[in-house]
N, C-alpha and C positions, 0 to 999 in steps of 0.2 A: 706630353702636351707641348707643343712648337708653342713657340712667343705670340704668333700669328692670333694661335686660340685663346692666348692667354689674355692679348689685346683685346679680344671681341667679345670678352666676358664679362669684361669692366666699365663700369661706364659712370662718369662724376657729374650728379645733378646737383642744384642746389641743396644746403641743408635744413632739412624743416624745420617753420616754425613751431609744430607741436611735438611736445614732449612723445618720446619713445621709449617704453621700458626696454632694459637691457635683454631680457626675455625674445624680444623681438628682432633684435639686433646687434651687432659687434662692435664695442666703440674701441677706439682708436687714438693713437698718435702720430703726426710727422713733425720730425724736431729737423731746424733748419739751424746747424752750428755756424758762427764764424768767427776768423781767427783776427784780435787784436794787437797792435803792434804795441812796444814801448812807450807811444807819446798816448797810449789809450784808445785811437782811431779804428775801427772796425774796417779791415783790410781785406779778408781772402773770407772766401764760404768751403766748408770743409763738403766734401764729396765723395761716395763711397760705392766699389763696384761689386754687384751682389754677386755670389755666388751662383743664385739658381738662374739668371739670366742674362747677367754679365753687364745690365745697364750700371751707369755712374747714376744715384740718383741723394736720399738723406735717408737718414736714421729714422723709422719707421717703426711699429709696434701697437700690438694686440693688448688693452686693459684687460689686467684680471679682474674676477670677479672681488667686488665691493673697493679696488681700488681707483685711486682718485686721477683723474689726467695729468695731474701734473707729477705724480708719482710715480705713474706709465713714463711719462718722458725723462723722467734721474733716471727709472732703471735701465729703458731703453740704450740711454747713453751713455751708463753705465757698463752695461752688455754689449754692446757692440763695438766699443772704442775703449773701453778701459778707465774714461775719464769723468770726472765729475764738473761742471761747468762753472764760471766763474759768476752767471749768472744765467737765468732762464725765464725767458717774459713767454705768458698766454697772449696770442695776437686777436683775438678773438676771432680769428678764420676759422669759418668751419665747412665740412663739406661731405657729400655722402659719393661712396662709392657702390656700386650696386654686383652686385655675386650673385653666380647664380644660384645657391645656398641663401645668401641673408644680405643684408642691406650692412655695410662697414660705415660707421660712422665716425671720421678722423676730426681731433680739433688740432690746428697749427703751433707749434712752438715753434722756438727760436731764442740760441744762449748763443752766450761767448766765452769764448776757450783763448787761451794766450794763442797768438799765431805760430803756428809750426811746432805745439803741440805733437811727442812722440804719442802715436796712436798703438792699442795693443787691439788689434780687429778680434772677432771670435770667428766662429764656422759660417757665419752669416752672407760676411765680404770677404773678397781677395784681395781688395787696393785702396787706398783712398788718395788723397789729393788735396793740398790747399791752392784751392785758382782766387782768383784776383777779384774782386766782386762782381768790375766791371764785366769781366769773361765769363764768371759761373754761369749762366742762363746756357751758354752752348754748350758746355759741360755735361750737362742733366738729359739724359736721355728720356725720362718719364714726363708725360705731360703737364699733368696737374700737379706734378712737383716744379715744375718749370716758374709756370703760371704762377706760386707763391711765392718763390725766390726773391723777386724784386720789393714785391710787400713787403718781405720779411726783410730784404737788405735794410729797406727807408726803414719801418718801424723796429725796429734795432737797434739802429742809431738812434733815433728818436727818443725809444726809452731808456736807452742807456744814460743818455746826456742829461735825463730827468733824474736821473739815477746819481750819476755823480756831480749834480749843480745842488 
């Protein structure tokens, strides 16, 4: 399958407001990490190059059954970077991707990890990267990972400062 295909398969509508049993559908995680400096400041977004298609994009993942999202997003980021976060806010972003199999339905996280963080990748990615927040957006080859980045940079900050005031 070329990227091309892989493009024209996927497609992000709004996510519904009625309930979907899991019967129906795949639910999901996109965890947007980034990296804090010594004085506490949310600095760089961590970014990671997948193996099956070579885009830079985030830590991503499939809930198993009867587990909870936000427990999708420790082990995600657990499994793919080796790390455990120093913290992990729900943004309450949500969004469905459409397959031509089944409807995926991702909810947005977004933690922080000390900056510059040694990462230990799994079979998943081949690289990652910490960019600067202002530059991550050109970074991220995937769209509707694009598209959240920014959300996620502001409400980050946001919660975090809630966080430690």
């Amino acid at each position: 399958m070329t990227t091309a295909e892989i493009i024209e398969e996927r497609r992000v509508v709004p996510y519904p407001s009625s309930q979907i049993t899991v019967k129906e559908c795949q639910r999901g995680v996109h965890v947007h990490l980034f990296g804090i400096n010594e004085n506490m400041q949310v600095i760089s977004a961590l970014i990671l190059k997948r193996a099956s298609n070579k885009k830079f994009g985030i830590i991503s993942g499939k809930a198993k059954p009867g587990e909870t999202l936000i427990s999708t997003a420790y082990r995600e980021i657990s499994e793919e970077i080796g790390l455990i976060p120093l913290a992990l806010f729900d943004t309450g972003r949500k969004q469905t991707i459409q397959c031509k199999k089944f409807d995926f339905h991702v909810s947005v996280f977004s933690g922080i990890i000390p900056n510059n963080s040694p990462i230990k990748l799994n079979h998943e990615n081949t690289d990652y990267a910490y960019v600067p927040t202002v530059f991550s957006l050109c970074h991220i080859d995937i769209t509707d990972q694009r598209r959240n980045q920014i959300f996620c940079i502001n409400k980050t900050r946001e919660m975090y400062h809630k966080m430690m005031n």
